[in-house]
Steps between C-alpha positions, in 0.01 A plus 500: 500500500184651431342361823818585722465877381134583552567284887786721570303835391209410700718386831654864443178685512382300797811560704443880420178529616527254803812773554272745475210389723754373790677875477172653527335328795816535711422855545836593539538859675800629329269658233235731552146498388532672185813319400350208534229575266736616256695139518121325438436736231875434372394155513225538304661653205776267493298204451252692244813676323685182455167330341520743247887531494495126447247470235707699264862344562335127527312466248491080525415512862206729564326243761744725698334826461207344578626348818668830619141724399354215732773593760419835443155457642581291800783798555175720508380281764798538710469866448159505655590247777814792579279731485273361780820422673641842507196650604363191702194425319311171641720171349375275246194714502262449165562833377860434424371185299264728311706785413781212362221311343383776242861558288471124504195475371570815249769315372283131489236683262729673267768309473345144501824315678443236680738628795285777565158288509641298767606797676230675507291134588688494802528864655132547442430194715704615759336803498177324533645359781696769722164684455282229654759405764707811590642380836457120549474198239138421459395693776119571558406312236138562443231383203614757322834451470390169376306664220781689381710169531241364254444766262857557479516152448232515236739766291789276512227199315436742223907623458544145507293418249596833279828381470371159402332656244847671326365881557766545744862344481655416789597144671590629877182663541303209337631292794519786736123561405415115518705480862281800660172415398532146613688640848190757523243285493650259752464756695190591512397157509703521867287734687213616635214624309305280243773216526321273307458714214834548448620182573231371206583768287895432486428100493311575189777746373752218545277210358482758194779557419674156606211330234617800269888462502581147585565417158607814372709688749746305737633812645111581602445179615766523724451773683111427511584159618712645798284767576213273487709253742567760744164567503311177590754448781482860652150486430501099703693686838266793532196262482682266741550759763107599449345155531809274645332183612501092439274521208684783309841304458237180433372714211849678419587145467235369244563846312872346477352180350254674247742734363728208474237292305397792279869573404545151352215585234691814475779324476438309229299762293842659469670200393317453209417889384737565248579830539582429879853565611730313735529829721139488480452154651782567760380816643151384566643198661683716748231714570317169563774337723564788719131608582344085502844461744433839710163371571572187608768592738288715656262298556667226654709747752127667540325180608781394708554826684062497510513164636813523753619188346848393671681407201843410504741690223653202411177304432401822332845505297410080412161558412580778253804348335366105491106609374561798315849568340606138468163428302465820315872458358479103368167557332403591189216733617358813340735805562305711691430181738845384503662869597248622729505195682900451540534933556198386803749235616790703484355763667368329823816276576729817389287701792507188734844423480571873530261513830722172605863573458519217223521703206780261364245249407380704228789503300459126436145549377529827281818309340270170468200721346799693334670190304107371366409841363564537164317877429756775447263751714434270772892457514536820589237552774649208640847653531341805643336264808849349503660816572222629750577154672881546510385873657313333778760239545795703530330733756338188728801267491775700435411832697633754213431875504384661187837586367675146498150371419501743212817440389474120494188529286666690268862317438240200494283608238789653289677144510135358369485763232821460343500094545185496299543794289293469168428110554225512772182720574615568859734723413212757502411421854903504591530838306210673731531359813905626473440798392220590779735365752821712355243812523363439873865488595543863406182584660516316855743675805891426435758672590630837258760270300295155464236707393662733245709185386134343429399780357751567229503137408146484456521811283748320313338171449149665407650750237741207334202268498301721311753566237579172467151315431400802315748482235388077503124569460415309839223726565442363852805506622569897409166600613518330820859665556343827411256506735749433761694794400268718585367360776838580637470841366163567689668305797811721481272774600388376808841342619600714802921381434537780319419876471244585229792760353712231500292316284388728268863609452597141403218437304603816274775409434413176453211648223797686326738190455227284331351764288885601391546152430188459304544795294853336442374173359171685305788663338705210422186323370431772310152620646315206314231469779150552341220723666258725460548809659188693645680867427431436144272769366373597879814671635272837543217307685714345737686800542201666638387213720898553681447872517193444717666290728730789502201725587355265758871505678515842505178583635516259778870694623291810465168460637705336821796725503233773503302318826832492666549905448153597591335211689388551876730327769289259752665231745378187551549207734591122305628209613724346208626157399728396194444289175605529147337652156513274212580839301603750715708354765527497878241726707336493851141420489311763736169525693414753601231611812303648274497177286224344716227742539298437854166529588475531101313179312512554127366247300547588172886517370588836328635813475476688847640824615563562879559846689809507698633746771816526662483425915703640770826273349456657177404165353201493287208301625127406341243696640220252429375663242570365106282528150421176316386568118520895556250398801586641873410252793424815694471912410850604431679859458857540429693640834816605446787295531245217424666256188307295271632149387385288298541096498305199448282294683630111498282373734321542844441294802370547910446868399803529357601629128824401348688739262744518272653883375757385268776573727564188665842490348804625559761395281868441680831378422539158482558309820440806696177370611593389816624860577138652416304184662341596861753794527307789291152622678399765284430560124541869268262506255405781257152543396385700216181745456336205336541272837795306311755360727837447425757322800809707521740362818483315762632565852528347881 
């Protein structure tokens, strides 16, 4: 019961801020501006109120509090994203991420919850982000983005190994810490600028701490191990697009053998240390099998392709199958040998039966390989090549769309599941591979009633699933389920079947229900949960930290209430198009004329002001004339009805300066984009005395 309660409570709170979130980023234009910040602010105190409403009256059940003061924050969040909404602030810009990050991070040092650390982990990266890469993913990447990358990196080492250490306490952000240096330093490794150095330095980071944790940690090992894998092959295609010739896949080859020989020594070292573990000896094996197999398919495709050998796919298909899989599965051979050699065989005839129309053929040798195999783990990646053979199949032979295709996979591996339910290890592999293929049916186009019908039901099956193998302690099967929930929660967001409003109507009411019906059962059970709440003795501290997210609210309606009373009126020509905010909602994307700066090459990206005056249309144009670093590229004196605005250099090519002024949003209705797109020509914007612009309407 305990399990069902604190499921149901936590369902409830993410329902009512999903609710919250979706109602936000709709933008819906029944309420003005100032009502609307009243509803975020509402917002606000409800979920901070009822943290310290429910602390009192629950006294069993404070993880509650504590989730709803974490709410509380990401409310903030919203409230800042609305904010740049209302008054159409750049999206997703870094500054959003930094103003949510420090209540977060407030909270994170005096509270010491482990909610909060990963919180904070994550907005501050983001922030780190958005401020690198304020228009474009990993645009203009230059060396020193790759320094930050690595000294960012470097932090995330020494958090790691803080928490290793016990002075902080917190499981999410040992893994999130772990997860981002490890991501970080890959990429670094990636691009140009002392390559090799960072490609050395993370090999030795990995070697480290693979020599460190292998018998200690299997959770480390793990994602070392993968990281480490994804590595080596990324690492093998970037140097095969570089030096692509006969003797690289001839040496990509004997690299295949050696690691294959070394990892028999390895191997066996394993077998006999005693404080080796099975998950030990079966990740490394993987890691083995998939990189040793990697590099020998390439190879042979490499020299063949190299060589313009005419090879027939069905010779290809024989030679794979008779000297590689049937081989590798009736001997006895070391692991590593044995796997990499049968995944290398699998591989090519799967890809040349594929190329061939054939693809039958392969269902006789993955059962043959199949029926030998006795491994629990290779069972399963077995089933998984089974599947991705049935895929192929049914769309060669059979000629089925994505829906029936996705629909057969699904009844199939439901059938599989529940035939083999607790007796066989593929029930893992059936569990997945139905649930992805249940999700991409409520994701791909169907009509309005298949795909609500898909969509409830998935809803359904995820939530009962996760009840079910939570209160039975099978940890992978509720996690699993989990994470499918919310991918449909994220996905939900996205889905264009249904209004935003819509949604975040539903999904209140939907929050109510399940936190009505867990207050019902916490009260039957008689509040016997066990937590410790973070209001205990710090009610006054945390009180302050809300009342300056409060503050921040308040100043931000001012400050731009106050540039919309006094600011100076320009016009400004834009041509618009129309994506969607991950916080803030639907808005048209706008360049502007003045967004490209002619027969202007500035090399350095900053700050920049430029003068403006108004022509014989009574739109404002650039006069040529702008200051860079309080620096004027020629003798400048205020005329009047000049106007100073100020933006940001992003970049500059063929004499030509590209700039950014933080209004290059305008935040709309959604699904009205199509009535803003190529229809509205100019732009009202309000600048302030400071050269502050603020976009106001748009118009034809």
């Amino acid at each position: 019961m305990k399990k069902v309660i604190s499921l149901t409570y936590l369902f409830g709170v993410v329902f009512l801020l999903a609710s919250a979130l979706y109602f936000f980023a709709s933008n819906w234009q029944v309420f003005s501006r100032l009502e609307k910040v009243a509803l975020a602010g509402g917002l606000i105190v409800l979920f901070y109120g009822a943290a310290f409403l429910l602390d009192r009256v629950l006294k069993g059940a404070h993880f509650l509090s504590n989730w709803l003061l974490v709410s509380g924050v990401i409310s903030f969040g919203l409230s800042v994203a609305l904010l740049g909404q209302l008054y159409n602030s750049h999206a997703d810009s870094y500054l959003l991420f930094l103003v949510w990050s420090i209540p977060a991070l407030l909270f994170s040092l005096y509270t010491r919850y482990s909610g909060f650390y990963a919180l904070t982990h994550i907005l501050i990266h983001l922030k780190i982000y958005f401020y690198l890469f304020p228009s474009s993913p990993f645009g203009h990447w230059t060396p020193a983005h790759t320094w930050i990358a690595f000294g960012v990196g470097i932090m995330n080492t020494l958090l790691f190994l803080i928490i290793k250490k016990g002075w902080i306490s917190s499981k999410p952000l040992f893994y999130l810490s772990l997860v981002s240096a490890n991501l970080l330093f890959m990429i670094t490794a990636f691009n140009d600028g002392y390559p090799v150095f960072f490609s050395l330095f993370y090999i030795v980071i990995l070697g480290v701490g693979v020599y460190r944790y292998i018998h200690k940690e299997t959770a480390i090992f793990i994602i070392l191990s993968m990281f480490g894998t994804a590595f080596i092959i990324s690492k093998m295609f970037e140097l095969m697009a570089r030096y692509v010739s006969s003797l690289f896949f001839v040496g990509l080859l004997f690299a295949a053998i050696l690691l294959l020989a070394g990892s028999v020594f390895l191997v066996n070292y394993l077998r006999k240390h005693p404080s080796s573990r099975h998950w030990t000896k079966t990740i490394f094996v993987a890691s083995v099998t998939t990189i040793a197999s990697v590099f020998i398919v390439a190879s042979v495709f490499g020299l063949l392709s190299l060589l313009m050998v005419d090879v027939s796919m069905v010779g290809l298909f024989l030679f794979a199958t008779i000297l590689l899989v049937i081989p590798s599965a009736l001997t006895s051979w070391p692991a590593p040998v044995k796997y990499s050699l049968t995944m290398t065989g699998i591989v090519i005839g799967m890809t040349a039966s594929t190329f061939d129309n054939f693809s039958y053929a392969m269902f006789f040798v993955l059962a043959f390989v199949f029926y030998l195999e006795k491994r629990p783990a290779a069972k399963v990646v077995l089933y998984f090549l089974f599947q991705l053979n049935l895929g192929i199949f049914f769309a060669q032979m059979l000629e089925l769309g994505a829906h029936p295709l996705l629909a057969v996979m699904l009844l199939l591996n439901s059938a599989v599941f529940l035939a083999t339910f607790n007796r066989h290890v593929i029930q893992y592999g059936a569990f997945l591979i139905g649930f992805l293929a249940f999700f991409s049916l409520t994701v791909i186009d169907l009509s309005l009633a298949l795909h609500t019908a898909y969509t409830a039901l998935f809803f359904l099956t995820a939530t009962g699933c996760i009840y079910f193998y939570k209160k039975r302690d099978l940890t992978f099967y509720w996690a699993a389920s989990l994470v499918f929930w919310f991918m449909l929660i994220i996905q939900l967001y996205y889905d264009l079947a249904w209004k935003l409003v819509h949604k975040s109507l539903l999904l209140a009411i939907l929050g109510v229900l399940f936190m009505m019906t867990a207050a019902y059962l916490d009260r039957k059970a008689g509040h016997d949960l066990q937590s410790r709440s973070m209001l205990s003795g710090k009610k006054l501290g945390i009180l302050l930290i809300i009342f300056l997210q409060g503050g921040w609210i308040g100043y931000g309606v001012y400050s731009n209430e106050t540039l919309l009373q006094n600011g100076q009126t320009i016009l400004l020509e834009l041509q618009p198009v129309d994506p969607r905010s991950l916080l803030q909602g639907d808005y048209v994307q706008l360049n502007y004329t003045i967004s490209q700066l002619e027969r202007t090459s500035i090399d350095d990206n900053g700050p920049i002001t430029i003068v403006l005056r108004k022509n014989a249309q009574g739109i404002h144009e650039y006069t040529g004339v702008y200051s860079l670093d309080g620096k004027w590229n020629t003798p400048y004196e205020k005329k009047h009805g000049d106007v100073l605005l100020n933006g940001k250099v992003t970049g500059s090519w063929d004499h030509t300066t590209q700039v950014t002024y933080g209004i290059e949003h305008f935040f709309i209705p959604e699904g009205t984009g199509l009535d803003v797109e190529g229809k509205v020509k100019i732009a009202v914007v309000k600048v302030s005395d400071k050269g502050d612009g603020m976009l106001v309407e748009l118009r034809d």
